[in-house]
C-alpha positions in Angstrom: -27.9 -56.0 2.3 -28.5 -54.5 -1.1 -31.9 -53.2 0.3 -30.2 -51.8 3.6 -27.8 -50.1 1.3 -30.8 -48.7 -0.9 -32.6 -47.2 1.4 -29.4 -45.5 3.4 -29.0 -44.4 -0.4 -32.5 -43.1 -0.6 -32.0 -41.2 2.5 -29.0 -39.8 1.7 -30.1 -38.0 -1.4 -33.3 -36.9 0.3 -31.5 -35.5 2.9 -29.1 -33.8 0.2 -32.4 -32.5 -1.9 -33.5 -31.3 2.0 -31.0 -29.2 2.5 -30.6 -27.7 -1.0 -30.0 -24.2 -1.3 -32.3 -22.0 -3.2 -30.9 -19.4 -5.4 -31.9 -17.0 -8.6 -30.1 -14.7 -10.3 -31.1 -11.2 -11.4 -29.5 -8.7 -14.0 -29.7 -5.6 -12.4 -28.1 -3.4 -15.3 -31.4 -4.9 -17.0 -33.7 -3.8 -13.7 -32.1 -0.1 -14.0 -32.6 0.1 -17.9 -35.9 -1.0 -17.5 -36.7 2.0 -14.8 -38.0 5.3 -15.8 -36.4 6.9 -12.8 -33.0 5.5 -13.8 -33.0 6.9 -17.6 -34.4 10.4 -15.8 -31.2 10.4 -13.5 -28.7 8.8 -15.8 -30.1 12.0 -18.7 -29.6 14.4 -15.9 -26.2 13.1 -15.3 -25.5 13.3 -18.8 -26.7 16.7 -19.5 -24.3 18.2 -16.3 -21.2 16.3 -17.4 -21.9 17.9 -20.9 -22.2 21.3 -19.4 -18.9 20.8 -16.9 -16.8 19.3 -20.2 -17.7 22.4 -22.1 -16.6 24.4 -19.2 -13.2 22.7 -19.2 -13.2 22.5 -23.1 -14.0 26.8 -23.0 -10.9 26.6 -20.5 -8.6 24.6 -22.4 -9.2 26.8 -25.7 -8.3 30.1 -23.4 -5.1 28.6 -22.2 -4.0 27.3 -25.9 -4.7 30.9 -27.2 -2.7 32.5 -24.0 0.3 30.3 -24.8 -0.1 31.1 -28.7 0.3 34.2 -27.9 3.3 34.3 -25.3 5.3 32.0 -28.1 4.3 34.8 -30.6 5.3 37.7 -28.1 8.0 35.7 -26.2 10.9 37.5 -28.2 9.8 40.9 -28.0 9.4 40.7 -24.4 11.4 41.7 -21.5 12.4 38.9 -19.0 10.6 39.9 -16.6 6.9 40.2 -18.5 8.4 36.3 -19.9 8.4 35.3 -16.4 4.9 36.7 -15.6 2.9 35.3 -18.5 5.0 31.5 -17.9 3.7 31.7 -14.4 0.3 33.2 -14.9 -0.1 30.0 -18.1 1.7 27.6 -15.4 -1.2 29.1 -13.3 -3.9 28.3 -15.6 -2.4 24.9 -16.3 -2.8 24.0 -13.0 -6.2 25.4 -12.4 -7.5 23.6 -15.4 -6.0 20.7 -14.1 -7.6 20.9 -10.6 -10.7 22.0 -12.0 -10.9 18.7 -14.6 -10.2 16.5 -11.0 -12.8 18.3 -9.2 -16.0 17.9 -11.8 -14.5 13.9 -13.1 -11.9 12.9 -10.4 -12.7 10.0 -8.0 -15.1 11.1 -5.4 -15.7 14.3 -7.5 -18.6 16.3 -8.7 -19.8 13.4 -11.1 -19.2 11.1 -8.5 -21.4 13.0 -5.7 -24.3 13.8 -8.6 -24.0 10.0 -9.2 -24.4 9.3 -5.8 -27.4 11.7 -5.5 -29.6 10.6 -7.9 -28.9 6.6 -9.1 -28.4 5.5 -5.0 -32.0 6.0 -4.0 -32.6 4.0 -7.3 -30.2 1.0 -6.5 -31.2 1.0 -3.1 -34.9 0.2 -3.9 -33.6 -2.4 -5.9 -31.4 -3.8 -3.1 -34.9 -3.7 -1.0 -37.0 -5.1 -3.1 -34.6 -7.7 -3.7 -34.3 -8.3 -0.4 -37.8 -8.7 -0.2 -38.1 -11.4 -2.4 -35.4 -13.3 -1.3 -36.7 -13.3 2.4 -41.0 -13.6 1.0 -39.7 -16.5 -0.9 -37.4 -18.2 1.0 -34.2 -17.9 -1.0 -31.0 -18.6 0.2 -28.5 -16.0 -2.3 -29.2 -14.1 -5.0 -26.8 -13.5 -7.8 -26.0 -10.3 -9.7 -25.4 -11.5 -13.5 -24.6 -7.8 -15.1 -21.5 -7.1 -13.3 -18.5 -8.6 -11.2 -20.0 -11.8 -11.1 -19.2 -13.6 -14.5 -22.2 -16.1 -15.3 -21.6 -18.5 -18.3 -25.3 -20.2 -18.1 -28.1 -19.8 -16.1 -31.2 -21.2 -16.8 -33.8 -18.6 -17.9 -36.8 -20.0 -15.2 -34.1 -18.5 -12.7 -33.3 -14.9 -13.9 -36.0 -13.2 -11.2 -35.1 -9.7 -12.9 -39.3 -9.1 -14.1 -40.1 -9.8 -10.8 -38.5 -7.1 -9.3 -39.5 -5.0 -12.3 -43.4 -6.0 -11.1 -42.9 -5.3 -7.2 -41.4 -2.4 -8.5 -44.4 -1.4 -10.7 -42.4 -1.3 -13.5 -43.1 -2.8 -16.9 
């Protein structure tokens, strides 16, 4: 009995060790730090949204000197030329406004340039992990850098050089 009940044992973790799954993890924050192409885009990105926050910063200063100006004026001037220069600062207000959600917004300009230039990067990421998971057999992948919270994970698993080598990146 004790040896039928061995070797049903024996099976069983077999069977279990069988039909493990294989998995790594990667840090793909790491990957893209590590990429030239990914510190070009990300400069790039940097040097636009420095231009486009002047721009709104050059704005901003315009419309705090135009309503300066109207609170120093406002008592000498007739109704009507108060009304005009509240609706053309009102007017600026808003433009400034709908010029600040069209450059950071969501889905604005930063957002497209984003899109431009880091997508191709993450996608030849994606493919070249995709192409180690399938060349050597793994079953899921995980992402360590973001979304995914990863309290330990053994070092021998973190495959993020080998992408960096099918990459050509060192």
């Amino acid at each position: 009995m004790k040896k039928i009940i061995l070797v049903l044992f024996t099976l069983f973790v077999g069977f279990q060790f069988a039909h493990a799954q294989r998995y790594a993890v990667i840090d793909s924050r790491y990957i893209l730090n590590k990429m030239p192409d990914y510190k070009e885009a990300q400069t790039k990105l940097d040097q636009i949204s420095g231009q486009w926050q002047l721009e709104i910063e050059q704005k901003q200063t315009a419309l705090n000197k135009m309503q300066k100006d109207f609170e120093a004026e406002q008592v000498i001037l007739p109704e009507n030329l108060q009304k005009k220069r509240e609706d053309e600062i009102f007017n600026k207000e808003k433009e400034l406004r709908d010029l600040q959600k069209k450059r950071f917004g969501f889905e604005g300009d930063l957002f497209k340039k984003r899109q431009e230039l880091i997508k191709p990067i993450q996608d030849k990421i994606y493919n070249a992990v995709q192409k180690m998971a399938l060349d050597k057999q793994f079953d899921f992948i995980l992402d360590k850098s973001e979304g995914i919270t990863v309290i330990f994970v053994d070092p021998k698993l973190d495959k993020s050089e080998d992408i960096l080598k099918s990459l050509g990146v060192k």
